[in-house]
C-alpha positions in Angstrom: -37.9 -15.0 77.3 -40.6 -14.4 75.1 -38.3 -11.6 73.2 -36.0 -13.9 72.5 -38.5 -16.6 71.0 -40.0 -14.1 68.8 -36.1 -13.7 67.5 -35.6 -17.0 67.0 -38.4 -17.5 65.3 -38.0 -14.3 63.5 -34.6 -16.0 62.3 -35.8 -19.0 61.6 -38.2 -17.4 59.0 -35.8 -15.1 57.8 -33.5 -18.2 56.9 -36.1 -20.3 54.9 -37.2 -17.3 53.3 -33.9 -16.7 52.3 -33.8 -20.4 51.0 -36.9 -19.9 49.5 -35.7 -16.8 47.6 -32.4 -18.5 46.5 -34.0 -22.2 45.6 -37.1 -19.7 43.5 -33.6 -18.1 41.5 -32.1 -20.8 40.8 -35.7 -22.5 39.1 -35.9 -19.1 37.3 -32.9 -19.4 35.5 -32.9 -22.9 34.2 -36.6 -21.9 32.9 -35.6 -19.4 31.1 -32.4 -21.4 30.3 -34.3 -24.4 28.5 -37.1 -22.0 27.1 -34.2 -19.9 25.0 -32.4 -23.5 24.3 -35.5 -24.9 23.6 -37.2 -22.2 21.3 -40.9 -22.0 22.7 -43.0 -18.7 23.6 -43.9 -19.6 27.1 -43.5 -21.9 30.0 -45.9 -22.6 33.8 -44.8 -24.5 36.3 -46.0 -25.1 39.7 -44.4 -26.7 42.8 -46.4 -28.1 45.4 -45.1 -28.9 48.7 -47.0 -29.9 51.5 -47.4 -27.7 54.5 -45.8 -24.7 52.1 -47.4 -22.3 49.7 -47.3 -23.3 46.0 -44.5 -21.6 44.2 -45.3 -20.7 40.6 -42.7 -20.0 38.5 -43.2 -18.9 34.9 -40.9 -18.0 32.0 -41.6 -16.4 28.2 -45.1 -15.2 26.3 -48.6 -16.7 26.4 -49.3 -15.0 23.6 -46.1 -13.9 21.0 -47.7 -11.3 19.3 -49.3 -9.1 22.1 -46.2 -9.7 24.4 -48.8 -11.0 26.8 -46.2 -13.0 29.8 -47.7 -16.1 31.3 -49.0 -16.0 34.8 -49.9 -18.7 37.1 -53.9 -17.8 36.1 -52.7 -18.4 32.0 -54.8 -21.3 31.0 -53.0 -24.0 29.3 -54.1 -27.5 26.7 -53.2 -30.2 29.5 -54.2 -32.4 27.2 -54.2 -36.3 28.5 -53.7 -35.3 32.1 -57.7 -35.5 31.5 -56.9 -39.4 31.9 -56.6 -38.8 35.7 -59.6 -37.2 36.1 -61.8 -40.0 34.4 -60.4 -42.3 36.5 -61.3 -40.1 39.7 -64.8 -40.2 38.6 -64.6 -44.1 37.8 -63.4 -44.4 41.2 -65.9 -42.2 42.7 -68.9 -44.5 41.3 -67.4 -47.5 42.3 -67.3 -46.2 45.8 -71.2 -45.2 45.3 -72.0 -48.7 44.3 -73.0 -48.0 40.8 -70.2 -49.2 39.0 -67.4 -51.8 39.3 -63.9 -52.2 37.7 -64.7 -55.9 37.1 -68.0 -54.8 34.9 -68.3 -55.9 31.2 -68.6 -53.4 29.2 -70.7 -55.6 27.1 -73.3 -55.8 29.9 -73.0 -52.2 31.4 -72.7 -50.5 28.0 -73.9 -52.9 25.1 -75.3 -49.7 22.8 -70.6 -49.1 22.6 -70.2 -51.0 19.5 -66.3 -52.6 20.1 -65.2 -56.3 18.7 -63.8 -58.6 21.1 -62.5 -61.9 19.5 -62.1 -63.3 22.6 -64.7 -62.4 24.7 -66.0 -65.9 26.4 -62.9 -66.2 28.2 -61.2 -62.7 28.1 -64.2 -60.3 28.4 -63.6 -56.6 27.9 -64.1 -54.9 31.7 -64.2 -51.2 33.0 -60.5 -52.1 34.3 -59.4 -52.6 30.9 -60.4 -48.7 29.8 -57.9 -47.2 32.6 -54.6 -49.3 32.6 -54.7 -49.7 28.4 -55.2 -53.5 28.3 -58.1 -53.2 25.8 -56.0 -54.4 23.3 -57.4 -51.7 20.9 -55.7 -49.6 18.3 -54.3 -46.1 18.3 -57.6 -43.7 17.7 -57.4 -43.2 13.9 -56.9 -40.4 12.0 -60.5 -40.5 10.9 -61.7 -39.9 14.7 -60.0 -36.4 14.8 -62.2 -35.1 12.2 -64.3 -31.8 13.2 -67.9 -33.4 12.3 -69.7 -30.0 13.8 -68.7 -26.4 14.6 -69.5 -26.8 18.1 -68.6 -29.5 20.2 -70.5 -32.8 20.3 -71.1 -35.6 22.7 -68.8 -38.5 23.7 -71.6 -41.2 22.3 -71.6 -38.6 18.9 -68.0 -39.3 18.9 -67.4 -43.1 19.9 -70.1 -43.6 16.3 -67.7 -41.3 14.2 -64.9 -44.0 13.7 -65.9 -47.4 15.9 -63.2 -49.7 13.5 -60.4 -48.8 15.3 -62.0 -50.5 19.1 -61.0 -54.2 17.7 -59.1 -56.0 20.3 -56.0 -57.3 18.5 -55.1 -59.6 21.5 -57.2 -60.3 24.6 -58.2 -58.1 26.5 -55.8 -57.7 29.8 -53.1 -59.9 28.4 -51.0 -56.8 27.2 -51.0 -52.9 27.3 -50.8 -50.6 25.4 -51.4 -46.6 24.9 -54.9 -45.8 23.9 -57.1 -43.0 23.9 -61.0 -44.4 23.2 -60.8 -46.4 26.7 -60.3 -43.3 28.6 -63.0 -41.9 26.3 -65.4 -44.8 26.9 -64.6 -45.1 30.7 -65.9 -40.8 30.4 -69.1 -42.4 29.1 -69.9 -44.6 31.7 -69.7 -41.9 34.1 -72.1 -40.3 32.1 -74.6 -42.8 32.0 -74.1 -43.8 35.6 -74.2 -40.5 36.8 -76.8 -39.4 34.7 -74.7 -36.0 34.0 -72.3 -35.0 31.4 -69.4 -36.1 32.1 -68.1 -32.2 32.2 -70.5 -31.2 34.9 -69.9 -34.5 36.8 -66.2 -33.1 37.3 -67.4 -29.8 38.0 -69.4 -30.9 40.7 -67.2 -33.9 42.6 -63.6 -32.0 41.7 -63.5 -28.8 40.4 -65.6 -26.8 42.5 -64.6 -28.4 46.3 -61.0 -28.0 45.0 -61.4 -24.3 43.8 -60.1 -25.4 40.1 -62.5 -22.0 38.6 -60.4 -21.5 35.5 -60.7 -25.5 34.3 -62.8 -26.9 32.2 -63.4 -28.5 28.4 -64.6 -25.8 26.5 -63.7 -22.8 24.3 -65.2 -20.3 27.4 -65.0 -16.5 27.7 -62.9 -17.1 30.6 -60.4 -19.4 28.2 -60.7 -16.9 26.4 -59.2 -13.6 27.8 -56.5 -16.0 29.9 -55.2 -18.5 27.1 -51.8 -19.4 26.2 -51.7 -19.5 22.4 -50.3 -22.7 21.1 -47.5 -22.4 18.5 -46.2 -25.1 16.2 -42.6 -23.3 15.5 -43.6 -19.7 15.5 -47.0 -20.4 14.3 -49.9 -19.7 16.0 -52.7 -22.4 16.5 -56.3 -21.8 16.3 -58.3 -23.6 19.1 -59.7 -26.7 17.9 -62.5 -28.8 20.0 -61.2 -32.9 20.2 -63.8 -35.4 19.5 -62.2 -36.8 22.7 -62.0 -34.1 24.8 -62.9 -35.9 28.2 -59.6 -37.8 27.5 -57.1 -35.3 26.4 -58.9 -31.8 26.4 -58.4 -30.5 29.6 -57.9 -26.5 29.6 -56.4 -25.3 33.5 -53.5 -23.0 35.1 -51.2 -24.3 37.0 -52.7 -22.2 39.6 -55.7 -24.3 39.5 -53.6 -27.4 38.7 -51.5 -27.5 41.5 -54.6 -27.3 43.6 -55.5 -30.5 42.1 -51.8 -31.4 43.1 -52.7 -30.5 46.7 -55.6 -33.3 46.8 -53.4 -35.8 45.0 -50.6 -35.8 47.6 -53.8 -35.7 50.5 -54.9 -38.5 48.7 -58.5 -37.8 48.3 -58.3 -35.0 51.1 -59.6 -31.4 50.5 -60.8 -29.1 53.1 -61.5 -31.9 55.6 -63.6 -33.2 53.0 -62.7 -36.9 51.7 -63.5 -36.6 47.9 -62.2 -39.9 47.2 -61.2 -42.4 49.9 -57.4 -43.1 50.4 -58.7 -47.4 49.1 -59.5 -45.7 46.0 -56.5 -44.0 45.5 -54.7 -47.3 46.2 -56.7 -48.6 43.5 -56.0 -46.0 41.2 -52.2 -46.1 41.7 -51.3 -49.9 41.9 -50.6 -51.1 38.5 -53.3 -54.6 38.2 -56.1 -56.4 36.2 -53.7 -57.7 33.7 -51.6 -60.9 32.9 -48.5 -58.7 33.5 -49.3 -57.5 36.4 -50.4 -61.2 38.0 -46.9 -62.5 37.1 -45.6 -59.8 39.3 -44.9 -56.3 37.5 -44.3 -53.3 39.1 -43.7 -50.8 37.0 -46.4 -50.2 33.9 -49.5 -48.3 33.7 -51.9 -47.6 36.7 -55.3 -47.0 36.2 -55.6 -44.0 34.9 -52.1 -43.3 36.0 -48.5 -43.5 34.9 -45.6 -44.5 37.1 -42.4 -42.7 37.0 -38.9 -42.9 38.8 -36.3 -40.6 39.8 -33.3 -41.5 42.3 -35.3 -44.5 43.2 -38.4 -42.4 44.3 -41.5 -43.7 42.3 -43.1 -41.1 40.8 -46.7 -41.0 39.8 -49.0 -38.4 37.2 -49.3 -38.3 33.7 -48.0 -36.9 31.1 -50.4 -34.5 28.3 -50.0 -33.3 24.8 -51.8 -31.7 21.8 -50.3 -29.7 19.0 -48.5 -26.8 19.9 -48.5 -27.6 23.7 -47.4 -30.3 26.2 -47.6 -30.8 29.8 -46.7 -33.0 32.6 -48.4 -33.4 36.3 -46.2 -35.5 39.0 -46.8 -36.6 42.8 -45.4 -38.2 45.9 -47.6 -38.6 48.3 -45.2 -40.1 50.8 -42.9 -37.0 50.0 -45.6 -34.9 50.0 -44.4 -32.7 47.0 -45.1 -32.7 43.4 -45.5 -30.4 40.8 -47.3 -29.4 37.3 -45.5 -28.2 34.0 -47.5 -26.6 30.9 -45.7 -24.9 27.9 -47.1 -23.3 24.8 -44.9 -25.2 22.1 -43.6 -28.2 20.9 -39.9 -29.9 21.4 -38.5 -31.3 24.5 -39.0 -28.9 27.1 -41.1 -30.2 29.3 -39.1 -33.4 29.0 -36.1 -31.0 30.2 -37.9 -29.0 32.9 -39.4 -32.6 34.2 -35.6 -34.2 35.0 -35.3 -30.8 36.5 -37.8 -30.5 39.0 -38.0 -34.5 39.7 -34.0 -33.9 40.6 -35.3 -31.2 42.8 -38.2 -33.0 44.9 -36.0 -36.3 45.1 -33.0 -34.9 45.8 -32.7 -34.9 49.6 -34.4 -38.7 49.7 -32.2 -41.7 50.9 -31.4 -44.2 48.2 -33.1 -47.5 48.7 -30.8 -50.0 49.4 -30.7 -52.6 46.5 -29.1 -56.4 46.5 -29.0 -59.0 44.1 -28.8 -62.4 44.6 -27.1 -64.5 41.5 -29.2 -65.1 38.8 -30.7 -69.3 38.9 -29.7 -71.3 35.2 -33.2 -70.5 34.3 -33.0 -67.3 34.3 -29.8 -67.3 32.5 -31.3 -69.0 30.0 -33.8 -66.1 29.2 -30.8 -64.1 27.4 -30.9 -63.5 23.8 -32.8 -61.2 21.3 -36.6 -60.3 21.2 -39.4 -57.7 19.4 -42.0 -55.7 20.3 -45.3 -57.4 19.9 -47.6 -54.9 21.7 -47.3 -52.0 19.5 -49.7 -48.8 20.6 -50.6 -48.5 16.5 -51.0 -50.4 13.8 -49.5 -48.1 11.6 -45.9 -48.2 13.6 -46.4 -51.7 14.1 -44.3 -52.7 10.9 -41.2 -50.4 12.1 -41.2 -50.4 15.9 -41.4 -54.3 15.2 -38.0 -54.2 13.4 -35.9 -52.5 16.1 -34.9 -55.4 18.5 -34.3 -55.5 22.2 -31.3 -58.1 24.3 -31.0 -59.5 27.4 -28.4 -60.5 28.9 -28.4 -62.2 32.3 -25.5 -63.9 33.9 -24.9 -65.2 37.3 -23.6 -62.1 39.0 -25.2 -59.5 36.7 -28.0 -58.9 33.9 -29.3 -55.8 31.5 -31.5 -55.0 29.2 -31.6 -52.6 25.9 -32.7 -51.9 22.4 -30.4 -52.6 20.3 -30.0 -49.3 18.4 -29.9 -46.0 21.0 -30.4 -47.0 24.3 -27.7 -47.7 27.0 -27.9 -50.8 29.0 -30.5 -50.7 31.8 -29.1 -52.4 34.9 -31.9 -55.4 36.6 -31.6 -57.1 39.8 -32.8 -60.5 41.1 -36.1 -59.6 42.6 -36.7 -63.7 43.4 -39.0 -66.4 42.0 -37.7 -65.5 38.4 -38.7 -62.1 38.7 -36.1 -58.7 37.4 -36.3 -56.1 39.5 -35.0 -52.4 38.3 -31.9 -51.8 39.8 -32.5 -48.0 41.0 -36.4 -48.4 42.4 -36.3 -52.5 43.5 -39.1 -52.6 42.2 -40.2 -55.7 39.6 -39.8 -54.5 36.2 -39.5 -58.0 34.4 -40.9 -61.4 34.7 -41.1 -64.3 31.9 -45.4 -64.9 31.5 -47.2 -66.9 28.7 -49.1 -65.1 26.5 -52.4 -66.6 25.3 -51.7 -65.7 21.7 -47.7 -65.6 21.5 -46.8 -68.5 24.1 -44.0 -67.6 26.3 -42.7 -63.9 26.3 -40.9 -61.3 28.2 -43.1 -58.3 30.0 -41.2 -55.5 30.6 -42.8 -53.1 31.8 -45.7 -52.2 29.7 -43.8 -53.8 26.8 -44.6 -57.6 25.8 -41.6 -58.8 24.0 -41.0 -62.0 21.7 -37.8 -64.1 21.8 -36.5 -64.2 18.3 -33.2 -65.4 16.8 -30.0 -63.3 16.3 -30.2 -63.2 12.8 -33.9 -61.8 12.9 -32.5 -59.1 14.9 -29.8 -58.2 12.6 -30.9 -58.5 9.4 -33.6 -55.7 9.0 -30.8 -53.2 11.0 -28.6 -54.3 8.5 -30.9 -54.2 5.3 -31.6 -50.8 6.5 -28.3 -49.6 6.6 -27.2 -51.7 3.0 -30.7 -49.8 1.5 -29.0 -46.8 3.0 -25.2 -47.4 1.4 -26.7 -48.7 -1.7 -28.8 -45.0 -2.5 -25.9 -43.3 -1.7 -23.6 -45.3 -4.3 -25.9 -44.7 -6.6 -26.2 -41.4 -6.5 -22.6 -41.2 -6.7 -22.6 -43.3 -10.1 -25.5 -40.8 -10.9 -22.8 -37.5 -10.4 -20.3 -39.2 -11.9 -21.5 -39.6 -15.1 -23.3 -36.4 -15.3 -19.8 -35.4 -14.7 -18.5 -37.6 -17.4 -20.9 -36.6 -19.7 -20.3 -32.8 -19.6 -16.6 -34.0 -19.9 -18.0 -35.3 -23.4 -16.5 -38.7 -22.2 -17.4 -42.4 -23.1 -21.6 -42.9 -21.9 -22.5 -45.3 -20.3 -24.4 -48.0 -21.9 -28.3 -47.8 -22.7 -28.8 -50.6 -20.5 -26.5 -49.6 -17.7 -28.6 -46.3 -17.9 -32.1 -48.1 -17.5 -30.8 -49.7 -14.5 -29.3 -46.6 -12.9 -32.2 -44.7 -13.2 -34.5 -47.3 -12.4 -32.8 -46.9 -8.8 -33.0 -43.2 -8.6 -36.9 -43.7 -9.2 -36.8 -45.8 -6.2 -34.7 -43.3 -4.4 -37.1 -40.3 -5.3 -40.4 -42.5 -4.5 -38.9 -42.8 -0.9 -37.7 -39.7 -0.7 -41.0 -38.0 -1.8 -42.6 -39.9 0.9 -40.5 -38.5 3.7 -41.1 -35.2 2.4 -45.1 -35.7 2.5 -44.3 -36.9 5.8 -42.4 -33.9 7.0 -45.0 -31.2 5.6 -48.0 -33.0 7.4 -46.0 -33.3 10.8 -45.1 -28.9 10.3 -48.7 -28.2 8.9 -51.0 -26.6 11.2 -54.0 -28.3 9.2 -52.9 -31.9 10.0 -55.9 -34.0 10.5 -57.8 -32.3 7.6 -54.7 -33.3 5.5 -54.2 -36.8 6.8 -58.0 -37.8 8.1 -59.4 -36.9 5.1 -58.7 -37.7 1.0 -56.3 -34.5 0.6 -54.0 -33.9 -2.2 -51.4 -35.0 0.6 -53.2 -38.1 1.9 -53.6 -39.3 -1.2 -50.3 -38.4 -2.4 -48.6 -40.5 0.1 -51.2 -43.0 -1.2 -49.6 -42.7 -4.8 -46.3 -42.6 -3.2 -46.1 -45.9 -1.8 -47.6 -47.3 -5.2 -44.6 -45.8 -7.2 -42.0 -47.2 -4.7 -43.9 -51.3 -4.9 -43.8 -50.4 -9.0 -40.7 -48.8 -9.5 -39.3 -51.7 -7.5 -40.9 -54.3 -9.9 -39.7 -52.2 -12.8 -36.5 -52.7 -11.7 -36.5 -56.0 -11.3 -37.7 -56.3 -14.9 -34.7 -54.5 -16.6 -32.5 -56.0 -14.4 -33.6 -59.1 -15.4 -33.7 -58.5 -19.4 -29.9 -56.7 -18.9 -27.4 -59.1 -20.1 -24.3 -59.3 -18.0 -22.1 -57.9 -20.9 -24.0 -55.1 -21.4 -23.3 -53.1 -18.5 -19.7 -53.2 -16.5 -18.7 -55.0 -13.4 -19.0 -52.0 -11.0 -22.8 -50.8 -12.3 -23.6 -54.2 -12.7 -23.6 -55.4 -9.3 -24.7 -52.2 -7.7 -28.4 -52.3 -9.8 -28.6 -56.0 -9.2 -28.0 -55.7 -5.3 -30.1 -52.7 -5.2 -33.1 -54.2 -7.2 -33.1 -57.3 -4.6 -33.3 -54.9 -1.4 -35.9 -52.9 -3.1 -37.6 -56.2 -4.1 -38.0 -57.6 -0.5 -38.5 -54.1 1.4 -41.2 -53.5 -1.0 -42.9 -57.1 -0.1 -42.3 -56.7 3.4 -44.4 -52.7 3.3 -47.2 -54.8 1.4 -47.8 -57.4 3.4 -47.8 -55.5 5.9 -50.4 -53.0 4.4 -47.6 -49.7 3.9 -48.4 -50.3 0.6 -51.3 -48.2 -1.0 -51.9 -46.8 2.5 -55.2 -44.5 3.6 -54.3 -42.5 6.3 -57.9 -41.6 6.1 -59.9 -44.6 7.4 
């Protein structure tokens, strides 16, 4: 008897090991297969399951130039998966008493200098930090600068650049992506604590969860194990953030998927409860803003983003810095997750992400969606609206233009942006609320902003009903700008060609006008050049953050296009119809007008004369 359970077991094992062996193949190839398709030097992942072993799979070089490979000990930039571990320590003080997510950071913190327009009614609290409801712009350029060789302290780097922490709507009423609250939310640990913020985590997370080779700092250890980061082929020197506690986080995905382990315990780690399952809860449930009170789902946690994938929510966080990117995903209730670092830019971790989601979710039963028909009211809510939460200021004046439409009729509704996006499918999750159709969970509701009246969340997004002309017509000056440059520069050819045919010139006048639209042409197209060589440079932030010969070139830039469109304007205006014919005629005169009102709408909007480095 006993014989024959040690063969059936000895089967058993021999057929998940098999299983094991095949699924570990199959992961190994389509690494490899989206690092060659995908052009970077190296690639860590790490599969946690509960119960099982982690599986580390790696593909490609840590370092190019030594033919170093990656391992599951190569340490990686993980960038603002940092975000989760601020909010674990936020978490852990508020189950110690000595802080609360309700605090105003104007009481608990007055020596943070921030600008809250609103504050009697919509004060600033410790919630707002972790689910990006501060209202705050994206960190400027001018906050990146290296002030010191060494690193320096989160209170030396919240005085570097403070002008950028001014609420631009109240405080919880709508999200969006920001790195100072994190960074803020890292100070208050501090001072609570009464530790730096880097050996708080050592001591609560790092050490009981064995994470050895993780930390903030430029170490021996970091080191002898590091994955250079490459922008293209080129290497990276390391380079200290002002904001490290947000988005500076070196680890392996050995170490990481440790952290992965206590994520799908939920606070669990050795028998020890680190963090109680409440806060985890806490940490996970989107809340603490308007959205979120009017019923939605799906947008930021605290600390914490929500994914899906075949109607599993996901939850983790996403990481970046230049010439890496990462990802960290978990599901508790499935008990598997997984970690993804890579040494390079592009879309691979986006790629390996769908991969490996497709590969924990795969075996889970779809939840079972219905729709009731959609009330007159909600019907009604159909038509065109805009962004007005942007993450930046400095996108706000494009990401503005590109226009979103619902359409909701009695058996059926959607929603999409207008240019590149296929329809996204919503159900009727009751009381006026959308659900998404894959998850059931609420993804829409109608609120009432207290700036912008009535509005549309969706998701994180807070949209704006406009008209269907609004919509259109920037798409569609956009694309006339775009035919009108290109008919000029054919008219440009043409009579180059023409005259070294030795025909018939054209006109002084017609000339003026023609080249007063290939000025405008070059301004612009200088400008996305400037653009192109800061994104490729490897000395970015010195050449955007600070008066450089580039910074202040795209300064210039902008100058010559609000001129040269005035310009043209002029000699369009002093060019007699008979002087010029039909054809060139009507081409400068439509040309000078688009110019003329996509030149006010970039000043009044402050693209014009712009200082990257304030």
């Amino acid at each position: 008897m006993l014989v024959r359970l040690a063969y059936l077991f000895l089967f058993i094992w021999l057929a998940i090991s098999k299983v094991q062996a095949a699924t570990t193949t199959s992961l190994q190839q389509q690494l490899d297969k989206v690092r060659e398709m995908t052009s970077v030097p190296g690639i860590a992942v790490g599969i946690v399951e509960a119960g099982q072993p982690t599986l580390v799979i790696t593909s490609g070089y840590a370092d190019i130039e030594n033919r170093r490979p990656v391992t599951a000990k190569t340490q990686f930039r993980f960038g603002s998966i940092a975000k989760m571990l601020v909010a674990m320590s936020v978490m852990k003080l508020v189950e110690q008493g000595t802080l609360s997510l309700n605090d105003r950071l104007i009481d608990i913190a007055p020596e943070v200098e921030f600008t809250n327009p609103w504050s009697a009614e919509y004060p600033l609290r410790v919630k707002h930090l972790l689910n990006h409801s501060t209202g705050w712009d994206g960190m400027h350029f001018a906050e990146n600068v290296k002030v010191a060789e060494q690193p320096i302290s989160i209170s030396q780097a919240l005085n570097i650049h403070p002008d950028s922490r001014i609420s631009r709507w109240p405080p919880g009423s709508r999200t969006a992506y920001n790195n100072n609250g994190a960074l803020i939310a890292a100070y208050l640990v501090e001072k609570k604590s009464g530790l730096p913020f880097e050996q708080f985590i050592e001591q609560q997370f790092f050490k009981p969860l064995a994470m050895n080779d993780s930390g903030y700092f430029y170490t021996d250890t970091y080191r002898t194990n590091a994955a250079t980061l490459y922008l293209g082929n080129k290497p990276l020197p390391y380079e200290h953030l002002n904001n490290r506690a947000a988005g500076g986080l070196n680890s392996s995905v050995s170490d990481m998927s440790n952290l992965l382990r206590f994520l799908l315990e939920q606070g669990e780690s050795n028998n020890q409860q680190l963090l109680s399952q409440q806060s985890f809860k806490e940490i996970q449930t989107p809340s603490g803003t308007l959205p979120t009170s009017a019923g939605i789902e799906l947008t930021f946690g605290q600390g914490v983003n929500l994914f899906h994938h075949n109607g599993v929510i996901l939850y983790g966080h996403e990481g970046s810095i230049r010439g890496g990117s990462a990802i960290l995903v978990y599901q508790p209730q499935l008990g598997k997750g997984y970690v993804i670092a890579v040494n390079g830019e592009g879309a691979a971790t986006a790629k390996i992400h769908q991969i490996l989601a497709e590969f924990i979710t795969q075996d889970t039963a779809q939840p079972n969606i219905t729709s009731e028909h959609f009330s007159a009211t909600q019907q009604a809510m159909s038509g065109f609206y805009r962004l007005i939460n942007p993450s930046a200021s400095l996108v706000a004046p494009f990401v503005s233009l590109l226009p979103w439409k619902l359409t909701v009729r009695d058996d059926k509704a959607h929603i999409h942006a207008l240019l590149g996006m296929p329809p996204r499918p919503l159900s009727n999750a009751g009381n006026g609320l959308f659900a998404q159709w894959s998850t059931g969970k609420v993804v829409l509701a109608q609120t009432q902003d207290p700036l912008a009246g009535e509005v549309l969340q969706y998701g994180p997004m807070t949209l704006k009903r406009t008209s269907g002309f609004m919509a259109i017509f920037p798409i569609f000056i956009v694309l006339f700008w775009l035919l009108l440059s290109f008919m000029t520069i054919v008219l440009l050819l043409t009579r180059l060609i023409r005259k070294s045919l030795k025909k018939a010139p054209p006109s002084l006048a017609s000339s003026k006008l023609t080249w007063c639209s290939i000025h405008t042409i070059a301004s612009v197209i200088m400008a996305l050049i400037l653009i192109v060589i800061a994104k490729n440079s490897s000395q970015l932030t010195p050449l955007v953050a600070k008066p450089s010969w580039l910074s202040i070139a795209l300064f210039l830039t902008t100058i010559w296009y609000l001129l040269v469109s005035i310009w043209h304007l002029f000699v369009w205006r002093k060019t007699k119809r008979t002087q010029v014919r039909a054809y060139s005629y009507w081409l400068a005169t439509l040309f000078a007008l688009t110019n003329a009102f996509v030149a006010l709408y970039l000043l009044f909007n402050g693209m014009i004369g712009i200082r990257l480095w304030q």
